[in-house]
Structure formats: C-alpha cells, structure tokens
C-alpha positions in Angstrom: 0.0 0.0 0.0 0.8 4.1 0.2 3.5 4.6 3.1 1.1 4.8 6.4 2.3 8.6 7.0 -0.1 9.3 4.1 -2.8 7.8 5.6 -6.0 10.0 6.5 -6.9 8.7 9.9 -10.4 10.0 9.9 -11.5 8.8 6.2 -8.9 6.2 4.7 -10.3 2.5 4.2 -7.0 1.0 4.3 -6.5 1.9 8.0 -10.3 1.0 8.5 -9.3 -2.8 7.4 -5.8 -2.5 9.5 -7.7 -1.8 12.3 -9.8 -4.6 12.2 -7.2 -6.8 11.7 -5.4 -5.9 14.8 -8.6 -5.7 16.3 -9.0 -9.7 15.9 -5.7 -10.2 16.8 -3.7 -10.8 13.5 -0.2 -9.8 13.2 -0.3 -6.6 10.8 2.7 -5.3 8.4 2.6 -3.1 5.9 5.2 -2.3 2.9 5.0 -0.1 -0.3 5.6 -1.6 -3.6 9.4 0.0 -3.8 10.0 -2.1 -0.8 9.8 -5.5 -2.1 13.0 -7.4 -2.5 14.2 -10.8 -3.7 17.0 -12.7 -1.0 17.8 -16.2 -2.1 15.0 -16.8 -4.2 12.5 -15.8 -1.7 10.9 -13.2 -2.3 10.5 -10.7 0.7 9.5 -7.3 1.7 10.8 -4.3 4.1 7.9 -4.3 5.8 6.2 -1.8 9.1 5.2 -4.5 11.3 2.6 -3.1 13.8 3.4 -3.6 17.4 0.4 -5.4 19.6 -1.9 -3.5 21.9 -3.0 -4.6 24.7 -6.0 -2.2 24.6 -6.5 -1.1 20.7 -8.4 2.0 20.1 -12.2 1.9 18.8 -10.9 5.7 16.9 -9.2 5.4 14.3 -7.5 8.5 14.7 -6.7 7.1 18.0 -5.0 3.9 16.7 -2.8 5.8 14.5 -1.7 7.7 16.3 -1.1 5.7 19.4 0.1 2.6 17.0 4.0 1.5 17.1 5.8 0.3 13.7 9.2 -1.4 13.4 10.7 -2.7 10.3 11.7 -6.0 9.6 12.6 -7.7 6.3 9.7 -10.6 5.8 9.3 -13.3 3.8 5.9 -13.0 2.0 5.0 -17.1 2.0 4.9 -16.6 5.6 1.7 -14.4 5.5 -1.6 -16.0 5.2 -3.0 -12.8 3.5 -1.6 -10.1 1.0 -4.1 -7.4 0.9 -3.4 -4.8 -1.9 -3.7 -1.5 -1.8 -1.7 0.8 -3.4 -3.1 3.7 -5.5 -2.7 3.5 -9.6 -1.2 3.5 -11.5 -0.3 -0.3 -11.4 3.5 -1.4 -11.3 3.7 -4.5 -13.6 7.2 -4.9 -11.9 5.5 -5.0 -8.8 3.1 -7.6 -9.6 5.9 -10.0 -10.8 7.5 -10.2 -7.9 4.0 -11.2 -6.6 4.1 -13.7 -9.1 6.5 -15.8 -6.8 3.9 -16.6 -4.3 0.6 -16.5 -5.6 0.4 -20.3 -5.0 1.3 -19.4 -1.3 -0.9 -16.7 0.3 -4.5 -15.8 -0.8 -4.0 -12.6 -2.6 -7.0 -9.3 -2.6 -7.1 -9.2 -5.4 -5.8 -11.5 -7.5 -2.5 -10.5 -9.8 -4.3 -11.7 -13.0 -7.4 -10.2 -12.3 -5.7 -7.2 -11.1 -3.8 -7.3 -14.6 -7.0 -7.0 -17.1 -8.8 -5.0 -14.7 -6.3 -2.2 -13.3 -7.3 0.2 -15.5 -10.9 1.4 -17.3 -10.2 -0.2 -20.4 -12.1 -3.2 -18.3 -15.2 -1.6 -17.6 -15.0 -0.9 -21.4 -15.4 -4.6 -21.5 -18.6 -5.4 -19.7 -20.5 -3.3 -22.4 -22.0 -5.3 -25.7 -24.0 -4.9 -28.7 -26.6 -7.3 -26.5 -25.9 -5.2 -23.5 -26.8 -1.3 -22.1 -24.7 -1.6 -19.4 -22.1 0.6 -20.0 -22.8 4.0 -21.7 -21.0 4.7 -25.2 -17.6 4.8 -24.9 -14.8 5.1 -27.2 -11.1 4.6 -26.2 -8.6 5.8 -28.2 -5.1 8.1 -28.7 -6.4 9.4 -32.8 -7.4 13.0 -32.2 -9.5 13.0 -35.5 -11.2 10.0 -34.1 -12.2 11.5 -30.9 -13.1 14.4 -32.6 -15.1 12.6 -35.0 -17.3 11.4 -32.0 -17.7 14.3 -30.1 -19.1 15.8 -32.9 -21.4 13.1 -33.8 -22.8 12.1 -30.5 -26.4 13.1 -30.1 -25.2 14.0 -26.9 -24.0 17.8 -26.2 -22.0 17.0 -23.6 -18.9 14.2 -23.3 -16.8 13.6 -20.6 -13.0 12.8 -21.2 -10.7 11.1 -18.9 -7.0 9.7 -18.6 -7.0 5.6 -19.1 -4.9 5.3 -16.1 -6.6 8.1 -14.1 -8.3 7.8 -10.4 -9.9 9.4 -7.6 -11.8 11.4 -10.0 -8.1 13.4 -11.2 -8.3 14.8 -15.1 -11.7 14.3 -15.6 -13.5 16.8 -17.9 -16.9 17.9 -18.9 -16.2 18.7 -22.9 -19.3 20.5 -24.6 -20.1 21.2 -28.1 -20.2 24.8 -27.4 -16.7 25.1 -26.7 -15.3 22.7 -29.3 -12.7 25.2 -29.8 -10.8 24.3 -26.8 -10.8 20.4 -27.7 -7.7 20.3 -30.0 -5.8 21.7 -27.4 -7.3 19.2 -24.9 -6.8 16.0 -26.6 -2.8 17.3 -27.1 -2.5 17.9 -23.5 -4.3 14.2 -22.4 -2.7 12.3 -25.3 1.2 13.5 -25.8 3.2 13.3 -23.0 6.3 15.5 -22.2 8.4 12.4 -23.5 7.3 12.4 -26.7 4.9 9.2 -26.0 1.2 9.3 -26.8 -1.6 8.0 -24.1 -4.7 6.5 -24.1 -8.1 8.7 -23.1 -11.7 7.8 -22.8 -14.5 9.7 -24.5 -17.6 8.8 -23.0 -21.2 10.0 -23.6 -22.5 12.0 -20.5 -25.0 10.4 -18.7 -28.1 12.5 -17.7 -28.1 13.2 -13.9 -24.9 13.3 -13.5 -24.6 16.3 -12.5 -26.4 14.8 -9.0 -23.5 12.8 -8.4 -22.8 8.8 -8.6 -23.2 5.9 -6.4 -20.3 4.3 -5.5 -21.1 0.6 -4.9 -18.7 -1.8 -2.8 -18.8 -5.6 -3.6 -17.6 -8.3 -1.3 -17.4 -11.8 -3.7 -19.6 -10.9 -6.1 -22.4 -9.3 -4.0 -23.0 -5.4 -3.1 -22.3 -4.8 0.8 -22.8 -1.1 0.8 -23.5 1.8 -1.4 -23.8 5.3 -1.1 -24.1 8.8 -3.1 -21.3 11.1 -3.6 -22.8 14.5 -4.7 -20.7 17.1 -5.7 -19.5 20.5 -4.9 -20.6 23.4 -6.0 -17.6 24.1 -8.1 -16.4 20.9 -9.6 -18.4 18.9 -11.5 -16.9 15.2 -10.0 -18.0 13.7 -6.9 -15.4 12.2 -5.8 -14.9 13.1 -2.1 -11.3 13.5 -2.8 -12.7 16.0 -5.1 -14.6 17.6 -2.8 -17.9 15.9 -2.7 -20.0 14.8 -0.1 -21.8 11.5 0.5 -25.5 10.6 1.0 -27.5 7.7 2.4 -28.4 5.5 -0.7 -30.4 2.4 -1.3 -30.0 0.3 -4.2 -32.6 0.7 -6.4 -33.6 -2.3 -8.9 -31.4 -1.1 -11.6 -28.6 -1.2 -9.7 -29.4 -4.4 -8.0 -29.7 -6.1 -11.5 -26.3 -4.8 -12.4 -24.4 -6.0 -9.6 -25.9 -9.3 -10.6 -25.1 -9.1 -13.7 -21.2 -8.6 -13.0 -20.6 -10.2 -10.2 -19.8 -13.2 -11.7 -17.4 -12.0 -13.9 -15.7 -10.2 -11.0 -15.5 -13.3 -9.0 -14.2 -15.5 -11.8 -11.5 -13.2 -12.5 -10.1 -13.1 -8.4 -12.0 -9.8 -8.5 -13.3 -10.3 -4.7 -13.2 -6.9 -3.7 -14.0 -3.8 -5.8 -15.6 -0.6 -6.0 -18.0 0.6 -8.7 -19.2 3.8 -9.7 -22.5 4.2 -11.3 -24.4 6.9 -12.8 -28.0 6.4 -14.0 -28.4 2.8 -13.4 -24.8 2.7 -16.1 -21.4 1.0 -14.6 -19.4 4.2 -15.3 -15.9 2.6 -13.4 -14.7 -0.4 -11.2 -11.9 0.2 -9.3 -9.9 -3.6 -8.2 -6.5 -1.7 -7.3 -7.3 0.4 -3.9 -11.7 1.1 -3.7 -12.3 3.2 -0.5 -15.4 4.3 0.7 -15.9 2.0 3.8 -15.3 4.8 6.7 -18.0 6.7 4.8 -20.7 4.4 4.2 -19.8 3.7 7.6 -20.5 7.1 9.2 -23.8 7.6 7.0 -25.5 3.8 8.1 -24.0 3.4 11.4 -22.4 0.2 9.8 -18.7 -2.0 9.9 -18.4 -2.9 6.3 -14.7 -3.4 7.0 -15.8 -6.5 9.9 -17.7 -8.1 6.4 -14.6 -7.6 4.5 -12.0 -9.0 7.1 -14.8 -11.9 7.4 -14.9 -12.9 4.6 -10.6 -13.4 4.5 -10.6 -14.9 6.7 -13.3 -17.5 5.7 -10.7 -18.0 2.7 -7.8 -18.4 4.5 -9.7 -21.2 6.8 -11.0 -22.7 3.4 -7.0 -23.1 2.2 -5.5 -24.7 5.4 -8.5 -27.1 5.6 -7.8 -27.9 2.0 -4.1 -28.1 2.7 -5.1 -30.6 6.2 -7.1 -32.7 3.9 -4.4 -33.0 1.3 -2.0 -34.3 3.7 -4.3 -37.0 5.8 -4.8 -38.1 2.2 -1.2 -38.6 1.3 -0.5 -39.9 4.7 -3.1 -42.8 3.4 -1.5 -43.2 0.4 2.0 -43.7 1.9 1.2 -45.6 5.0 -0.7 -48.7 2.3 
C-alpha cells in the first residue's frame, strides 16, 4: 500500500481494514511496492510491522496515532493474507514479484485479475452490442477520431478522462459549445512531455450526473454497501477526494440487476473486492486496485463494512488450510498402504 504517513486517519479504508485486523488479533505489516525485494530466491518485503496492543483504540484516529511500527525484512509465504492497496497506476514490476507466491498466500485481489482490470479499459469490457450496461464509450489516442465522436454524438456533452486516471483526477466535462478548446485538450491528455502518446476515454454523458454517482462496494460478487457522492458546488466530479460529499443510498432495482449481472465475472477473474461507480443505473468505473469508501458508508448507516470484508478473509484463508489438512491425511493414506 501508500507509506502509512499518508494515511487520513479520519476517512482512509486502508486503515479502517488495518484496524480490524489488529482488532481480531492478526499480526499486521505493511510495505510499499518500492520495498519489495528478492534474498535467495525468496521473495521478501521491508515491511512496518505493527506492534500489539494490549488495549486497541475503537478511533481510528486514536489507533494511528497511538500505534508502534518497526521494520523487519519478511518473507511474503509466511503471510496468510496479501491485501493490496496501493493507489494506480499499477506497477507490472510490482506484480511479478508477486508472481513468486501466488500459489502461497490468498492474494486481494488476484495478480491476474488485477492485470485486465487495473485500468478502465475493463469496464469498457462489460458493455455489448446485447448489452446497455455501460454507456457509449470510445477509447482511443487518434485525435480525428475523438473528434469525429464528439461531434457526432447526439449528446451535447462528453466527458473525457485519462486511461490510467483515479480518484476522479483529469476528468473533464467537454461540450459542443466550446469545441474550440478540444484540439488543445486532446494534445494535453494524449502527448506526454516524452514524446509518448496515451490512451483517453471519451464517454457519452449520462443525464443526472450532474447529481453525483453511487459508489457501490462488492464483497465476492455481492453489493455490501453503497452510497451517493454529490458534488460540490464548483467541480463537476463527486469524488470526495474531489470535494464531494456523500449521502445515504439504497440500491434501487437497476442497480441491483447490475451487480448481478457482473458479479460473476468479477468473481471468476479473483476480483473479490471492488468498487463501482455508477451513474444512472450505467457501470461508469470499477476500481480492483485500492476502492475506499468504507469509513463513509460507515459514518452515514452506522455500519462495519470493513468487519464483512476481514470476514470474509478470513473464511478464505480457513477454506486453504482445511484444504491443505485434507491433502496431507490423504497422502498420509497413500504412503502408509
């Protein structure tokens, strides 16, 4: 994950999940990507190992504060659990030192789902000539293509985002009124001060929108909170991060039917727990690599989403060791004949 002195004690899921690990009684360490390392052909990690409590804090802001880190370089087969959480973009380097013990620990999420899905080109995915799940999208780096679009769309208003983007950061509201600033738009999101071109979405704007999305958490396939991020009165994305604020929200039947309809997708690709934004009863985003929202849905329901969440790790890690217990009795059988 991000180093823990970025952490937002009042509003960061990451520490929400820490602290119901230590909460339980797990041993806890954390380590950013840049720390992993390789000794021997194991691979390990420099890792902040957080000290036990005797007492541990029901505040959050109280258990960072009061908790005690020391670093120790640790082998990663010795954890039962790798939870990911650092921000994108994803580091593909990053991922293949993961690579080495896959087989080992249960992994949230998986590396391969974490692969296709890392970035929105995967959401792009879900939508189908047999499907309205997904409003029009076009992905591209042509500039006449995306022009092309814009000025064909039936729609007067497109928004227009960076493929590796998150937390709401370079997304724009592009009208037909002002297609005179467009050129210059798609030159600054596609050309990069290296002389490379990137990738952009151009997606229809969805009406209402303007109201905010619902950011829906699922836990193995099924929805386990959800709530509306509204936003402020001068920026058009909800984001919190971008100054929006949240709402109580309940699921209407549209959006029940949607998580149904992806669910299984996300499961089968080791996709256990994500985030997805919706607009309109459309799956505008999911986000695999780091989806927060926990300590918020938690202040406006009165809920623990992150005791669901730890739960259900838990139930997986049990699920492994039994499988590994009955795989040895087995054997045992075998060579004792």
């Amino acid at each position: 994950m991000y180093p823990w002195e970025q952490i937002d004690p009042e509003n960061d899921t990451s520490l929400t999940l820490i602290h119901e690990c230590v909460k339980r009684g797990h041993g806890v360490a954390l380590c950013s990507p840049a720390n992993l390392t390789i000794q021997n052909s194991v691979t390990n990690a420099f890792c902040n190992v957080i000290g036990r409590m005797d007492k541990v804090p029901s505040s959050m802001k109280s258990f960072y504060n009061k908790a005690k880190l020391r670093e120790e370089m640790l082998p990663l087969a010795g954890f039962d659990v790798l939870f990911f959480r650092a921000n994108p973009p994803l580091d593909p380097l990053m991922l293949n030192f993961l690579d080495s013990v896959k087989d080992d620990v249960f992994i949230m999420n998986s590396l391969q789902g974490m692969r296709e899905a890392n970035n929105k080109l995967y959401t792009a995915a879900f939508g189908d000539s047999h499907s309205n799940i997904i409003p029009p999208t076009h992905v591209s780096k042509n500039k006449k293509y995306l022009i092309r679009q814009i000025k064909e769309s039936k729609s007067d208003k497109m928004i227009l985002k960076p493929l590796n983007g998150f937390g709401g950061s370079g997304v724009i509201l592009i009208e037909k009124s002002a297609m005179s600033n467009v050129n210059s738009l798609l030159d600054f999101y596609i050309t990069s001060s290296d002389g490379t071109s990137n990738y952009v979405i151009l997606q229809e704007y969805i009406e209402g929108a303007d109201q905010g999305d619902i950011r829906i958490l699922i836990l193995n396939g099924e929805p386990i909170g959800a709530m509306k991020r509204v936003p402020g009165s001068d920026d058009h994305r909800s984001n919190v991060s971008a100054g929006g604020t949240v709402q109580r929200h309940t699921l209407t039947k549209e959006e029940k039917a949607l998580c149904k309809q992806i669910g299984p997708k996300l499961v089968n690709d080791g996709l256990f727990f994500v985030g997805i934004d919706v607009i309109g009863g459309k799956l505008v985003e999911v986000n695999v690599m780091s989806p927060g929202g926990i300590t918020y849905i938690n202040k406006v329901y009165k809920t623990k989403i992150q005791a669901k969440v730890i739960d259900f790790v838990e139930s997986q890690v049990l699920d492994k060791l039994e499988a590994f217990d009955r795989r040895s009795r087995l054997r045992k059988a075998v060579e004792d004949a």
